[in-house]
N, C-alpha and C positions, 0 to 999 in steps of 0.2 A: 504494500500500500504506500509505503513510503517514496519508491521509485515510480510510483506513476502519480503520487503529488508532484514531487521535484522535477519530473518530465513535463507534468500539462497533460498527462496521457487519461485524459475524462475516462474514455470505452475502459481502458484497464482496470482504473480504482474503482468504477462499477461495477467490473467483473469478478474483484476481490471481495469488496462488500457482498456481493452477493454468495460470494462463494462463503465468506462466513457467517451466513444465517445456519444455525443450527447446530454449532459450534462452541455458543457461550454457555457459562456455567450455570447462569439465574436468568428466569424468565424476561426480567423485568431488560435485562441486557438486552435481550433478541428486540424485545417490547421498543426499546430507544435506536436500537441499531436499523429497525424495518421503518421508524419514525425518519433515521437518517436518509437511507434510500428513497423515498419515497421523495422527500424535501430537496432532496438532489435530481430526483427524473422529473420535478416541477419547474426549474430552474436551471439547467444544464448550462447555462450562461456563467453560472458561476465558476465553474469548474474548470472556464478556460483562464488562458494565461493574461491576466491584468494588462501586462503592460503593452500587447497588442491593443486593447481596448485606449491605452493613453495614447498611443502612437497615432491612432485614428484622430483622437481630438486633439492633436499637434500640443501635446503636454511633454514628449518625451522627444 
């Protein structure tokens, strides 16, 4: 998860999250972790690289 934050690589770290659903030890883990995903495939915007987004409005 780490390397596809530090990449920008969105597809990956969705593909890790997903891959650990059902993996944690307490309900309430899975409960926040399926809360994450979910608030991430609403917003996939987020997940790209920022300073692409500054470079568009001539900040960078």
């Amino acid at each position: 998860m780490q390397k596809a934050l530090a990449s920008y690589d969105s597809q990956k770290l969705m593909t890790e999250l997903n891959s650990a659903v059902g993996t944690l030890e307490k309900e309430e883990q899975e409960e926040r972790l399926d809360q994450l995903i979910h608030q991430l495939e609403k917003y996939p915007e987020a997940l790209g690289d920022y300073r692409d987004w500054l470079k568009e409005q001539g900040i960078v």
